[in-house]
PyMOL Python script that loads the backbone (N, CA, C, O; Angstrom):
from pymol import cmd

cmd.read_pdbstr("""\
ATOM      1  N   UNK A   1       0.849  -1.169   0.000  1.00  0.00           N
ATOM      2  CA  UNK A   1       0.000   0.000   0.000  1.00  0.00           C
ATOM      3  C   UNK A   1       0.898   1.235   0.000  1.00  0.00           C
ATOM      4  O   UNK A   1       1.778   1.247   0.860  1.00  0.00           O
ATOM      5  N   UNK A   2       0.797   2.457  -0.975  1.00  0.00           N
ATOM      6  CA  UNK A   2       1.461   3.433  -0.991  1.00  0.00           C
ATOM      7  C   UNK A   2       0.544   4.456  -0.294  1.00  0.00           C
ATOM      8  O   UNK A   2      -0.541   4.878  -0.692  1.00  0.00           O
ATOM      9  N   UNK A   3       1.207   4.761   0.820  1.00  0.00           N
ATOM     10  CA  UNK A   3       0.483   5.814   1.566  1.00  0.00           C
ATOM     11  C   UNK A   3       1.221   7.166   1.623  1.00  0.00           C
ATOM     12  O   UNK A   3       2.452   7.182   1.586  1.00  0.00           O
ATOM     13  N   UNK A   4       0.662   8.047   1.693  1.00  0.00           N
ATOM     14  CA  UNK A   4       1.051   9.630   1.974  1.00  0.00           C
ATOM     15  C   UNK A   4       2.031   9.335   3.540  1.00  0.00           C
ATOM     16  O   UNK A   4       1.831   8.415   4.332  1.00  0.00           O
ATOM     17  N   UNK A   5       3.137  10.462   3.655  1.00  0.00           N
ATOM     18  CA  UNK A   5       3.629  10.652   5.147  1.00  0.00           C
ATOM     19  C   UNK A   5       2.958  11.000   5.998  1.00  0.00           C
ATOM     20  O   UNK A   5       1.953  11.599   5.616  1.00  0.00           O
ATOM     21  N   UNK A   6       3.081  10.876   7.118  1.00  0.00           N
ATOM     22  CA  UNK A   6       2.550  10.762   8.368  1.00  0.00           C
ATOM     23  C   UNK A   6       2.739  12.491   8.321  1.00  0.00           C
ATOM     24  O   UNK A   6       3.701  13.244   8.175  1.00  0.00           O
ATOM     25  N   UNK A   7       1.540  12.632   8.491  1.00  0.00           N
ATOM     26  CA  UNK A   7       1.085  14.394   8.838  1.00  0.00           C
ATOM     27  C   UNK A   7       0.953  14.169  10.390  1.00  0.00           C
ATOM     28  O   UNK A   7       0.421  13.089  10.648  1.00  0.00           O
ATOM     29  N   UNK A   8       1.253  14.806  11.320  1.00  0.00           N
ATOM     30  CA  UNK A   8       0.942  14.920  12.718  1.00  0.00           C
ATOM     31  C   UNK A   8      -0.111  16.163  12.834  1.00  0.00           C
ATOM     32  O   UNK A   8      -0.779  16.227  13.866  1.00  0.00           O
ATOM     33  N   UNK A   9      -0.269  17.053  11.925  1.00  0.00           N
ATOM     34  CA  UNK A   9      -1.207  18.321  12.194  1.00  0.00           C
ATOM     35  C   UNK A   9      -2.536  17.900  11.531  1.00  0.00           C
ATOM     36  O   UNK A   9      -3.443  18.709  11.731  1.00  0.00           O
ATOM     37  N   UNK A  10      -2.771  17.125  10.996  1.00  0.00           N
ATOM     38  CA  UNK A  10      -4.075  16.640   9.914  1.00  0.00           C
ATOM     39  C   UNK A  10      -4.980  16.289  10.765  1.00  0.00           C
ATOM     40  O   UNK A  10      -4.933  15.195  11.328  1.00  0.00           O
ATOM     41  N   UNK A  11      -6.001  17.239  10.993  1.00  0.00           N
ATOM     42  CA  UNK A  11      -7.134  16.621  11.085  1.00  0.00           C
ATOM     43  C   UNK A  11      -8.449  16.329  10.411  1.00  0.00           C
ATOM     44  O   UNK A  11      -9.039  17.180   9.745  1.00  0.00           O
ATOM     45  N   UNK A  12      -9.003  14.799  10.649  1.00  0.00           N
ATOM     46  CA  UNK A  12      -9.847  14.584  10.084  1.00  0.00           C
ATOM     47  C   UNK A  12     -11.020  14.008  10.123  1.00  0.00           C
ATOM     48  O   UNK A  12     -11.046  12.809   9.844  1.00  0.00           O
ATOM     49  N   UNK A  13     -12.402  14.756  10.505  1.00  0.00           N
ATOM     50  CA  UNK A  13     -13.203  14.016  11.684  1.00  0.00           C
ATOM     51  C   UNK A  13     -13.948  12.893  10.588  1.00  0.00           C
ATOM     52  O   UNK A  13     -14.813  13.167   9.756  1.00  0.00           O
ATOM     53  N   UNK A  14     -13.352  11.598  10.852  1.00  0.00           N
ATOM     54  CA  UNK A  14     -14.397  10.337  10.772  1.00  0.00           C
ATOM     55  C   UNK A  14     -15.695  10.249  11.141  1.00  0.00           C
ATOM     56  O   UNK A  14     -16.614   9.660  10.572  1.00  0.00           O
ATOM     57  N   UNK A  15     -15.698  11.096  12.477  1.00  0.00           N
ATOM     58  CA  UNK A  15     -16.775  10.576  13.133  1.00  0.00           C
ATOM     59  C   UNK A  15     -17.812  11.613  12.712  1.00  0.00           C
ATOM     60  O   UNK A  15     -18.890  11.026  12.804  1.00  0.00           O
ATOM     61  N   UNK A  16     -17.983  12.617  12.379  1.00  0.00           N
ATOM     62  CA  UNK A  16     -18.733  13.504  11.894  1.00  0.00           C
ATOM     63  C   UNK A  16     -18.708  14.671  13.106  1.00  0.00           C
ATOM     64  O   UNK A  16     -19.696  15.352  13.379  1.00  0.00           O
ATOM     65  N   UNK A  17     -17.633  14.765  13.670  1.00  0.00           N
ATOM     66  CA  UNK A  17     -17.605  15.163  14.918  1.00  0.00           C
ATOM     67  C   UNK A  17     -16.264  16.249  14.482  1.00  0.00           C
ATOM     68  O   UNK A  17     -15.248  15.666  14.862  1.00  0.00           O
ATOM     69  N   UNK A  18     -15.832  17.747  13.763  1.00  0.00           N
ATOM     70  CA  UNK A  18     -14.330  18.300  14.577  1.00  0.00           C
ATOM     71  C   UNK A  18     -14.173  18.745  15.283  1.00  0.00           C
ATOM     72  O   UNK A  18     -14.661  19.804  15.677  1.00  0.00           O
ATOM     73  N   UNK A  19     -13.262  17.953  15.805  1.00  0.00           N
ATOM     74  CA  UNK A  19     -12.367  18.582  16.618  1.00  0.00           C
ATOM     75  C   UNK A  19     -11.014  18.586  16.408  1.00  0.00           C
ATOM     76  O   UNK A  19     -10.338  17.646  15.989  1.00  0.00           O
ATOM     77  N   UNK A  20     -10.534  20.029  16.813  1.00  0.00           N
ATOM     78  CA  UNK A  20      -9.315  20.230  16.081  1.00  0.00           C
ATOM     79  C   UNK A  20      -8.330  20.068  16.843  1.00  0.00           C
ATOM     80  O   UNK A  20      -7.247  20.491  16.439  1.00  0.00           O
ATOM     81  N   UNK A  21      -8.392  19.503  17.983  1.00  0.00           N
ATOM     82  CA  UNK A  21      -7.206  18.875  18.620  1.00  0.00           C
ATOM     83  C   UNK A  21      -7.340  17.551  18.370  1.00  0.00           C
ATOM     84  O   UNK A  21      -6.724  16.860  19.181  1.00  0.00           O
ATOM     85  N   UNK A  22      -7.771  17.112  17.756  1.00  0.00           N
ATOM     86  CA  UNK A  22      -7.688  15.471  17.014  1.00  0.00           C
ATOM     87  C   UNK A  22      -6.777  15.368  15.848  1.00  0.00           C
ATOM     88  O   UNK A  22      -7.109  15.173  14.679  1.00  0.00           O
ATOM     89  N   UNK A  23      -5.683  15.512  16.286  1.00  0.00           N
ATOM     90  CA  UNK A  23      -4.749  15.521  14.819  1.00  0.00           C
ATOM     91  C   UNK A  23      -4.164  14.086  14.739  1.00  0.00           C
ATOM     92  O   UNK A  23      -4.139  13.463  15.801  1.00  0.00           O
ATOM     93  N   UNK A  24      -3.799  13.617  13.878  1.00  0.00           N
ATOM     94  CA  UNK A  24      -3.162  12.601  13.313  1.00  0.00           C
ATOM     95  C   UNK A  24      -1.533  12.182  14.595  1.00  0.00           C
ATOM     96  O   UNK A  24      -1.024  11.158  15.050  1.00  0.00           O
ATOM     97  N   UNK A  25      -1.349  13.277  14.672  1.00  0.00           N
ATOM     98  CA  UNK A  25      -0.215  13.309  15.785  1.00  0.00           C
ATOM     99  C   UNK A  25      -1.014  12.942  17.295  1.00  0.00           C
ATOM    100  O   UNK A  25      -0.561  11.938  17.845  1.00  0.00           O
ATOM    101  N   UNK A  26      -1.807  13.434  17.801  1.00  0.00           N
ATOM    102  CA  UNK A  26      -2.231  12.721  18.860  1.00  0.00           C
ATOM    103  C   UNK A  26      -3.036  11.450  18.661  1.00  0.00           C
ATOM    104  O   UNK A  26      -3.434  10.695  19.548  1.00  0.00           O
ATOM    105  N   UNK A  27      -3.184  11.353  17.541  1.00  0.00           N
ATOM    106  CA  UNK A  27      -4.201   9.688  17.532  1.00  0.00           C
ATOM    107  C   UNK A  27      -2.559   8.816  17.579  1.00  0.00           C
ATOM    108  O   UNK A  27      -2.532   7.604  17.791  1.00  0.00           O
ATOM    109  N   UNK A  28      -1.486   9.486  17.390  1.00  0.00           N
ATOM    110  CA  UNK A  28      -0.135   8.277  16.882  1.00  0.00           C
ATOM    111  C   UNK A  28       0.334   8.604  18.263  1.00  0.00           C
ATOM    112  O   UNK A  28       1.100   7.700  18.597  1.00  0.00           O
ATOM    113  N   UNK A  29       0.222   9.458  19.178  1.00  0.00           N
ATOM    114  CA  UNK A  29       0.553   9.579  20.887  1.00  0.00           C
ATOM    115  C   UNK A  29       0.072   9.014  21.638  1.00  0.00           C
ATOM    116  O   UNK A  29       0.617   8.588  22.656  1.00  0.00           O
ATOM    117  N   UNK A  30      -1.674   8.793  21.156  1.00  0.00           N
ATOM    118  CA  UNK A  30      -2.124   8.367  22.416  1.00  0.00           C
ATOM    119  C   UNK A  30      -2.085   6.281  22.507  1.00  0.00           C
ATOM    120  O   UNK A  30      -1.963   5.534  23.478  1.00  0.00           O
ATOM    121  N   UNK A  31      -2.286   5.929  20.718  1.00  0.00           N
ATOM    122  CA  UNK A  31      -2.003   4.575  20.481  1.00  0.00           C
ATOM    123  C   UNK A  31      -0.366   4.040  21.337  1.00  0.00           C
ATOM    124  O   UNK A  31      -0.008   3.007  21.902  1.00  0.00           O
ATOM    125  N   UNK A  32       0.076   4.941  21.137  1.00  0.00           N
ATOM    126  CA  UNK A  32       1.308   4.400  21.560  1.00  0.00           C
ATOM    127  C   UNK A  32       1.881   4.458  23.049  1.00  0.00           C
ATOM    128  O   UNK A  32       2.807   3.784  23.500  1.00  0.00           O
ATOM    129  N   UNK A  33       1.104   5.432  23.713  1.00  0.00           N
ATOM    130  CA  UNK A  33       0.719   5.198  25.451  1.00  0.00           C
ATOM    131  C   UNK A  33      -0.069   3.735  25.269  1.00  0.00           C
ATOM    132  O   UNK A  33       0.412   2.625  25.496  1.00  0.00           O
ATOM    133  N   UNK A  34      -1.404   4.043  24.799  1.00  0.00           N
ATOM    134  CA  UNK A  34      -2.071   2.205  24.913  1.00  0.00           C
ATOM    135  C   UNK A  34      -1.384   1.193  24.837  1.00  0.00           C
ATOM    136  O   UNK A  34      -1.433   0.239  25.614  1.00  0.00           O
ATOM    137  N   UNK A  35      -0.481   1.346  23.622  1.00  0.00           N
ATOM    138  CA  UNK A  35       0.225  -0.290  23.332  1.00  0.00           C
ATOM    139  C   UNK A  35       1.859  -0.368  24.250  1.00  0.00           C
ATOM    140  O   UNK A  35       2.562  -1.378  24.276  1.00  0.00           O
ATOM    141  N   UNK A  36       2.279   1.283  25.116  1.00  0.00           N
ATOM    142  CA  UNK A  36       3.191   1.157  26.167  1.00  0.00           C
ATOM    143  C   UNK A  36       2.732   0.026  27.232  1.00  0.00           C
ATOM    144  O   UNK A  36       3.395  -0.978  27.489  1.00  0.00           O
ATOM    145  N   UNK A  37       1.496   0.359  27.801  1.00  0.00           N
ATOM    146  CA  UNK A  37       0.576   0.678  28.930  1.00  0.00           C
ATOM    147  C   UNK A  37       0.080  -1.215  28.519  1.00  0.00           C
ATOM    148  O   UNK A  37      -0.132  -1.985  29.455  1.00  0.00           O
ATOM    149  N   UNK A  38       0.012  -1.506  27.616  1.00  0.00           N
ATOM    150  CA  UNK A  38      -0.020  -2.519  27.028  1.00  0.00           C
ATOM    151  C   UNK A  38       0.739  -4.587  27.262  1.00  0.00           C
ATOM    152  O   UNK A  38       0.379  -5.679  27.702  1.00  0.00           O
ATOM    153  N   UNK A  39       2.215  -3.749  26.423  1.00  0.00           N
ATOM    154  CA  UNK A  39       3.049  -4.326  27.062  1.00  0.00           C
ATOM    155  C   UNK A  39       3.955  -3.956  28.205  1.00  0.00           C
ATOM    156  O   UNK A  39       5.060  -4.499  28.236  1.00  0.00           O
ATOM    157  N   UNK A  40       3.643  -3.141  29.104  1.00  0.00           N
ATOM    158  CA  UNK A  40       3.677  -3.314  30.206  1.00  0.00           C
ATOM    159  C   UNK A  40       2.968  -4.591  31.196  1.00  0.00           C
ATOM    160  O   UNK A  40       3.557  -5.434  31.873  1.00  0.00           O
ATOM    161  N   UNK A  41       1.870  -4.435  31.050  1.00  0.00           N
ATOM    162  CA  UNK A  41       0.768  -5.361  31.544  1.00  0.00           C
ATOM    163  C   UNK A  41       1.016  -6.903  31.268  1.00  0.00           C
ATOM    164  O   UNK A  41       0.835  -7.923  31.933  1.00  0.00           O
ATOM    165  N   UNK A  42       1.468  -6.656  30.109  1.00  0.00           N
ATOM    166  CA  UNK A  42       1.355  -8.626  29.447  1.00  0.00           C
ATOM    167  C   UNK A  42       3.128  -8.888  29.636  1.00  0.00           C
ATOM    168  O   UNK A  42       3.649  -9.996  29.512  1.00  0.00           O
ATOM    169  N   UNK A  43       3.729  -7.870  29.892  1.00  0.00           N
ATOM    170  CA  UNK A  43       5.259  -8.165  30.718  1.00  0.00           C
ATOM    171  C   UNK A  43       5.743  -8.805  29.139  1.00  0.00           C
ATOM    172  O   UNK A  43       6.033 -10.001  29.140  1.00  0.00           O
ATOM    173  N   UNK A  44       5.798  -8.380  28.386  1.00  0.00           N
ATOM    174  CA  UNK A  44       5.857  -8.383  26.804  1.00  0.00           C
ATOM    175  C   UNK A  44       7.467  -7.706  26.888  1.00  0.00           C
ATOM    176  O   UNK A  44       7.665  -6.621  27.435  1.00  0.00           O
ATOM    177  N   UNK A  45       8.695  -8.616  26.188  1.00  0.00           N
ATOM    178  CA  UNK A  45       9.609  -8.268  25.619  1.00  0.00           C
ATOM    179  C   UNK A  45       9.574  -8.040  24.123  1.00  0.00           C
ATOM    180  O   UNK A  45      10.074  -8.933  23.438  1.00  0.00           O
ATOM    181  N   UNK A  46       9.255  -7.383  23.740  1.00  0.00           N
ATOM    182  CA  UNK A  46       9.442  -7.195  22.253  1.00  0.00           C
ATOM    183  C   UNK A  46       9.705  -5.814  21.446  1.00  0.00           C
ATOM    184  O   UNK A  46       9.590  -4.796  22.129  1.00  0.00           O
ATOM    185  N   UNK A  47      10.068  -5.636  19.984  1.00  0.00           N
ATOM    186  CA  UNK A  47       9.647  -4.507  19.426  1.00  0.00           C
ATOM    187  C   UNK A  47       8.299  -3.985  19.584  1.00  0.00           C
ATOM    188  O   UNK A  47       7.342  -4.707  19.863  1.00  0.00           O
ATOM    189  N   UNK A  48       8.211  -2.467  19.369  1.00  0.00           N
ATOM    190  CA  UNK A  48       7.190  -1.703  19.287  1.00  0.00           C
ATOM    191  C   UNK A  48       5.725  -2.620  17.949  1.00  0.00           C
ATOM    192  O   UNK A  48       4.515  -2.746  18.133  1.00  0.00           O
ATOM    193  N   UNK A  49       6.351  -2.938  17.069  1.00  0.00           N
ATOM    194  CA  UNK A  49       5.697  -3.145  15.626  1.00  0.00           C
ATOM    195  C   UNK A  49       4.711  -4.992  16.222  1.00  0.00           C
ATOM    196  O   UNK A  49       3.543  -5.377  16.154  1.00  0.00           O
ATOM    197  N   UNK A  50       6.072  -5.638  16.772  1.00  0.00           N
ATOM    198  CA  UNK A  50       5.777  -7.026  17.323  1.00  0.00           C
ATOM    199  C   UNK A  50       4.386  -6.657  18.234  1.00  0.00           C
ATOM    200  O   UNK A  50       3.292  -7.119  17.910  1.00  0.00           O
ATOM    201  N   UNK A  51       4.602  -5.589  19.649  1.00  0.00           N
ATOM    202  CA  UNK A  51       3.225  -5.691  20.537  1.00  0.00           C
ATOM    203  C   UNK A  51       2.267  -4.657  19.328  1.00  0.00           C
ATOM    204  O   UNK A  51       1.372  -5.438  19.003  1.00  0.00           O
ATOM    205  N   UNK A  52       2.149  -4.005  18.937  1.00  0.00           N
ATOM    206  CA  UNK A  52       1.029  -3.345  18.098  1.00  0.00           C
ATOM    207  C   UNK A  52       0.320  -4.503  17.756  1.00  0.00           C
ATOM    208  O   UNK A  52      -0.865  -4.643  18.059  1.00  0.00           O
ATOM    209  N   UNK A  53       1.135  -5.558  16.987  1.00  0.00           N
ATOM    210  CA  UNK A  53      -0.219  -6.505  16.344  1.00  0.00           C
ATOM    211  C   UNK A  53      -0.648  -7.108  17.156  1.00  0.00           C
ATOM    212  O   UNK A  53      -1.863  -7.307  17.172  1.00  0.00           O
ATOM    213  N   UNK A  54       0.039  -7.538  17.970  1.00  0.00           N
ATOM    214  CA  UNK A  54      -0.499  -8.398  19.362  1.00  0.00           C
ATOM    215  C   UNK A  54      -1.926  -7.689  19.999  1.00  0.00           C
ATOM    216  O   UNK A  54      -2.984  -8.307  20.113  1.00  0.00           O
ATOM    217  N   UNK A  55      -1.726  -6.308  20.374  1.00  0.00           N
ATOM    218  CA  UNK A  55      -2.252  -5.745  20.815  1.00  0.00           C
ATOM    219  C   UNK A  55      -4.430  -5.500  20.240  1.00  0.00           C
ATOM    220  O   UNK A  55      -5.546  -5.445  20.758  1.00  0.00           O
ATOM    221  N   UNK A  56      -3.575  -5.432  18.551  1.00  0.00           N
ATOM    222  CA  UNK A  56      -4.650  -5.570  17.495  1.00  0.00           C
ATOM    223  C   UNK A  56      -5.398  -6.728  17.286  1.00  0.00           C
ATOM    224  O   UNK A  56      -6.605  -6.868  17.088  1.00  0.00           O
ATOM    225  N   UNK A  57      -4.222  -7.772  17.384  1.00  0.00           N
ATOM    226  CA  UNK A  57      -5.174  -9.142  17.710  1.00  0.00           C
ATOM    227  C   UNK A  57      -6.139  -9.487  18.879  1.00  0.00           C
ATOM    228  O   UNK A  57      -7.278  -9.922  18.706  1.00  0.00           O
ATOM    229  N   UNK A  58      -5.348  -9.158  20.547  1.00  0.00           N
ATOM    230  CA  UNK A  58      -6.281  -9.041  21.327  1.00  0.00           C
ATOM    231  C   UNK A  58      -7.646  -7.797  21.037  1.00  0.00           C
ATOM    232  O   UNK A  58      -8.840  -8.016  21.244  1.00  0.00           O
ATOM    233  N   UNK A  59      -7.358  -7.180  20.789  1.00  0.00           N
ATOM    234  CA  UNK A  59      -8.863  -6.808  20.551  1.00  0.00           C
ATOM    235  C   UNK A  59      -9.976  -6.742  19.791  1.00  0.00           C
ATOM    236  O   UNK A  59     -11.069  -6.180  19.712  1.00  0.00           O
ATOM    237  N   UNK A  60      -9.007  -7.842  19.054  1.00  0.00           N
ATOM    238  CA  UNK A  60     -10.034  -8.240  18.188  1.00  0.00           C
ATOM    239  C   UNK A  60     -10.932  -9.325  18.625  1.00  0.00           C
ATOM    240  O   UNK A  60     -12.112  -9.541  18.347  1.00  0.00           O
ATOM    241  N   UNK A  61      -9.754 -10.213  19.680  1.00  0.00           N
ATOM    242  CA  UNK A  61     -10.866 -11.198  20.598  1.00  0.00           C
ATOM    243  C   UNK A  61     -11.801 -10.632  21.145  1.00  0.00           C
ATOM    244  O   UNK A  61     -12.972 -10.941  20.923  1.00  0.00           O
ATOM    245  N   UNK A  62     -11.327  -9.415  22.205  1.00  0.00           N
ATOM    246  CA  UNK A  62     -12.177  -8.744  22.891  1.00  0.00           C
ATOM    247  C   UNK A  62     -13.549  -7.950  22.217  1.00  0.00           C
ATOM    248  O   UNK A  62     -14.458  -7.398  22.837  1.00  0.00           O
ATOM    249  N   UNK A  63     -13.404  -8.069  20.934  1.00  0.00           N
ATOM    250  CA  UNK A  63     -14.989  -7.764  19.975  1.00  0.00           C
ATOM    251  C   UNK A  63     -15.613  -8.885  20.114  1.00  0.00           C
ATOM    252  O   UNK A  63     -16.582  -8.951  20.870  1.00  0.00           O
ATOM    253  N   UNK A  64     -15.134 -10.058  19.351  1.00  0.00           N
ATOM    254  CA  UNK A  64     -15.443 -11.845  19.865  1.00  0.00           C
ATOM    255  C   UNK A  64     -16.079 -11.798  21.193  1.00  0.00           C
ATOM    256  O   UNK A  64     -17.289 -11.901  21.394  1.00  0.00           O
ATOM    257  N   UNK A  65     -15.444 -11.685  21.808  1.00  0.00           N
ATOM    258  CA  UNK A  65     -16.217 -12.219  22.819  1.00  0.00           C
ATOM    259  C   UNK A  65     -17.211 -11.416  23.580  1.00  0.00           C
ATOM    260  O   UNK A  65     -17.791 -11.709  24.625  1.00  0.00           O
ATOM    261  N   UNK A  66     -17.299 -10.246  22.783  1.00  0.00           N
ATOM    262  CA  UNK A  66     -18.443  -8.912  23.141  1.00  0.00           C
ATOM    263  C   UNK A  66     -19.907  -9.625  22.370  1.00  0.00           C
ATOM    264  O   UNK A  66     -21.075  -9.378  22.672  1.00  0.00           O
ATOM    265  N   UNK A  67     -19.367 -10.640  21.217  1.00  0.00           N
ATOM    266  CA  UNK A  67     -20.625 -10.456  20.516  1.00  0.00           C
ATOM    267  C   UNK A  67     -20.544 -10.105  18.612  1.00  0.00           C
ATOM    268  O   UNK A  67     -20.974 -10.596  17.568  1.00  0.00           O
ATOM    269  N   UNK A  68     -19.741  -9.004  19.047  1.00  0.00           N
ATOM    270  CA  UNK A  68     -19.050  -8.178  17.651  1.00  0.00           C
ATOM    271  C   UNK A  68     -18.723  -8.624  16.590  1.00  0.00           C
ATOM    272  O   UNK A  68     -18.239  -9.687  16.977  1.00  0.00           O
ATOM    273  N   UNK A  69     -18.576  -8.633  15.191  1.00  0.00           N
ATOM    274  CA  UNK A  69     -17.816  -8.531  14.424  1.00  0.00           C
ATOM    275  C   UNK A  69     -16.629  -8.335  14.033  1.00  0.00           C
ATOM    276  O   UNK A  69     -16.454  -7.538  13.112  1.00  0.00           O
ATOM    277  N   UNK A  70     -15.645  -8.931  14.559  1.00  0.00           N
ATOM    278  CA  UNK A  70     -14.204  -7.960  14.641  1.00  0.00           C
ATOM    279  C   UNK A  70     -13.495  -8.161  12.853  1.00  0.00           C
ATOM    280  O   UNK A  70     -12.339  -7.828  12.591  1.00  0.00           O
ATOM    281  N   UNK A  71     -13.763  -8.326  12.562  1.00  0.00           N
ATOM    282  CA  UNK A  71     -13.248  -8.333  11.037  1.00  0.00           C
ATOM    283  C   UNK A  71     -14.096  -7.336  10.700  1.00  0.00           C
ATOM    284  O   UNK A  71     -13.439  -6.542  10.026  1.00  0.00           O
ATOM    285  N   UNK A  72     -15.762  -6.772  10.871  1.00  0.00           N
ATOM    286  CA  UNK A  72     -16.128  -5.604  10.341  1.00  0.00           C
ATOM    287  C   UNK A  72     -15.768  -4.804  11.293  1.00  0.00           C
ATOM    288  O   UNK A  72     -15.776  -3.623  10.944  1.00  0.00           O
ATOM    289  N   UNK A  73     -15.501  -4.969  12.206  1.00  0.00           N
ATOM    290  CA  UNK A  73     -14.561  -3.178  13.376  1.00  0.00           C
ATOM    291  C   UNK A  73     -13.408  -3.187  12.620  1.00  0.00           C
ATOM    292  O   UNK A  73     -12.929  -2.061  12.486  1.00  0.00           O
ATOM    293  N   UNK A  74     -12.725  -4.192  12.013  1.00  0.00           N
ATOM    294  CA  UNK A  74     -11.474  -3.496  11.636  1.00  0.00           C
ATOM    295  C   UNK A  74     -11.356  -3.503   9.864  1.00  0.00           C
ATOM    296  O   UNK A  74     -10.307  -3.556   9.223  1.00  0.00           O
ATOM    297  N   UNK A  75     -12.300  -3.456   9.494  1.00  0.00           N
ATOM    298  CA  UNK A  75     -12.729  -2.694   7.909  1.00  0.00           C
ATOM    299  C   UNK A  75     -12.926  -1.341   8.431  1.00  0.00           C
ATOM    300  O   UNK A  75     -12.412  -0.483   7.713  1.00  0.00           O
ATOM    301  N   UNK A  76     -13.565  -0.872   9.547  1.00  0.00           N
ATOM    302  CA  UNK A  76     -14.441   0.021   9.930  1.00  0.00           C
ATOM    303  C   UNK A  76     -12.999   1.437   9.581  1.00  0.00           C
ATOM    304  O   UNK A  76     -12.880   2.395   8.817  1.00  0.00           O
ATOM    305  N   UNK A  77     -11.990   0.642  10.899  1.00  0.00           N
ATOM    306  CA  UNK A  77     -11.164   0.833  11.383  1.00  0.00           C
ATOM    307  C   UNK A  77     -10.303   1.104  10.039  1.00  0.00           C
ATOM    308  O   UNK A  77      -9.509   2.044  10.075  1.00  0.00           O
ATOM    309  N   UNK A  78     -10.382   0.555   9.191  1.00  0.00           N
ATOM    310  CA  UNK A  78      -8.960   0.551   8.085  1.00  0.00           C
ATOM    311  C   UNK A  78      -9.260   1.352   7.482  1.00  0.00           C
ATOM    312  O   UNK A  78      -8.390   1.918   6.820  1.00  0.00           O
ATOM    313  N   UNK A  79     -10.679   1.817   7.403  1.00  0.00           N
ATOM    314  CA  UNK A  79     -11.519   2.768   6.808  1.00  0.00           C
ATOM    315  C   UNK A  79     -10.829   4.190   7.203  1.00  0.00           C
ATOM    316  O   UNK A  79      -9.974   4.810   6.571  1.00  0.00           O
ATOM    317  N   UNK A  80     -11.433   4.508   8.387  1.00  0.00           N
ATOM    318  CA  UNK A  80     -11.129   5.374   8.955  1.00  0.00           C
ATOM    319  C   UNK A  80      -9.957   5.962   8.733  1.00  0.00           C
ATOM    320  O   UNK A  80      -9.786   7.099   8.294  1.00  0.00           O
ATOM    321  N   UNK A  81      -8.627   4.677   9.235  1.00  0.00           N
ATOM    322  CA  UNK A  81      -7.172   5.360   8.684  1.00  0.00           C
ATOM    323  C   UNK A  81      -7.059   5.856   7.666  1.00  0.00           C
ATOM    324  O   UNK A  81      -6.417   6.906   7.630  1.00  0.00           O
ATOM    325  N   UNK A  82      -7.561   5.378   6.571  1.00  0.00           N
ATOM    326  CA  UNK A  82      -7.231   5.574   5.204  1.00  0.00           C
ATOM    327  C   UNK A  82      -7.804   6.854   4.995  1.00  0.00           C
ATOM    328  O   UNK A  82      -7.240   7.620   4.213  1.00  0.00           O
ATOM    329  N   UNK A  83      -8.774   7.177   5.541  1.00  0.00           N
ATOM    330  CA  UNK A  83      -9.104   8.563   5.335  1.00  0.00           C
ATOM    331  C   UNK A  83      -8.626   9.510   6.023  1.00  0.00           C
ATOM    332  O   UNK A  83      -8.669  10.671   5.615  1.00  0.00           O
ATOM    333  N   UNK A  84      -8.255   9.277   6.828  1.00  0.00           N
ATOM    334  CA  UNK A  84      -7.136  10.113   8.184  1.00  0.00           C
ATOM    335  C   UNK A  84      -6.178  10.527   7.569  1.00  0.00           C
ATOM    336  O   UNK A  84      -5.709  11.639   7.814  1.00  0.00           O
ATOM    337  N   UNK A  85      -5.606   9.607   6.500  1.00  0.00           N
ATOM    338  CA  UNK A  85      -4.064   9.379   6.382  1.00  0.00           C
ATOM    339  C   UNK A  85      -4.542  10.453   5.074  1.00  0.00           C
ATOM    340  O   UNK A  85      -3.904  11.505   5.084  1.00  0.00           O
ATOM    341  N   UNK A  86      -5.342  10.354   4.211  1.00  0.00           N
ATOM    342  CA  UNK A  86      -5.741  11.027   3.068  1.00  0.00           C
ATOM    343  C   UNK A  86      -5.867  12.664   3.355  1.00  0.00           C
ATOM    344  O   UNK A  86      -5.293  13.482   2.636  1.00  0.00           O
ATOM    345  N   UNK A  87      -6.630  13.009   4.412  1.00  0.00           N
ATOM    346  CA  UNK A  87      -7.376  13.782   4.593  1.00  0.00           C
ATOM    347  C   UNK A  87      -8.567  14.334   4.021  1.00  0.00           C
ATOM    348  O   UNK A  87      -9.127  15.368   3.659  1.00  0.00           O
ATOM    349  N   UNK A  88      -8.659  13.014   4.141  1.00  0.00           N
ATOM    350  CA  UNK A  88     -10.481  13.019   3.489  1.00  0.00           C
ATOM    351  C   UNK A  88     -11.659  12.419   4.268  1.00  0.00           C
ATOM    352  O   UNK A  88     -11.475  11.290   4.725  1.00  0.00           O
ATOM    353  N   UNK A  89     -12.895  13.037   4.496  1.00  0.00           N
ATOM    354  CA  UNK A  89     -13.626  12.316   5.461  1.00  0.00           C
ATOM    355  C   UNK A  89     -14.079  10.966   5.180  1.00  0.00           C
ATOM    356  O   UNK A  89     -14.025  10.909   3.952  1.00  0.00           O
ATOM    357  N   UNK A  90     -14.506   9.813   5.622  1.00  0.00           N
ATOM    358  CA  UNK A  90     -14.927   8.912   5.510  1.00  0.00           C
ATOM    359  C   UNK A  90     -16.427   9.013   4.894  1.00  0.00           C
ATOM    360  O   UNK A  90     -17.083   7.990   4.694  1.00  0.00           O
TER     361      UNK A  90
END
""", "prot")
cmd.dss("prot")
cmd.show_as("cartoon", "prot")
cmd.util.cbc("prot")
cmd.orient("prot")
């Protein structure tokens, strides 16, 4: 996939919602407290890239076992980036 660079000032409300402290730079700050905060918890030795998917996989159980769809949360989800990353609304 050829994607545009990582803009940290881009915002782009998915949700039908702006807000302009929602930039691309704090959605990549605050993921990366979660997946700290993360492998912290699961006492996880690894690269950053290694716990992200881990992280992505568990919650994808955690849709599973809500009930959910987790293959359509994370279309939803891929959605979203792609338009984030574009700067285009969903």
């Amino acid at each position: 996939m050829n994607l545009p660079p990582h803009n940290p000032d881009l915002v782009v409300p998915t949700d039908g919602f702006l807000d302009p402290d929602a930039t691309n730079g704090l959605r990549s700050s605050s993921a990366k407290s979660a997946m700290l905060h993360y492998r912290r918890e699961r006492d996880f030795d690894c690269d950053e890239t290694t716990c992200c998917v881990d992280l992505m996989t568990d919650l994808l159980h955690h849709l599973h076992a809500r009930g959910e769809d987790p293959i359509k949360c994370l279309k939803k989800a891929g959605d979203y980036f792609l338009a984030e990353v574009a700067g285009a609304a969903a």
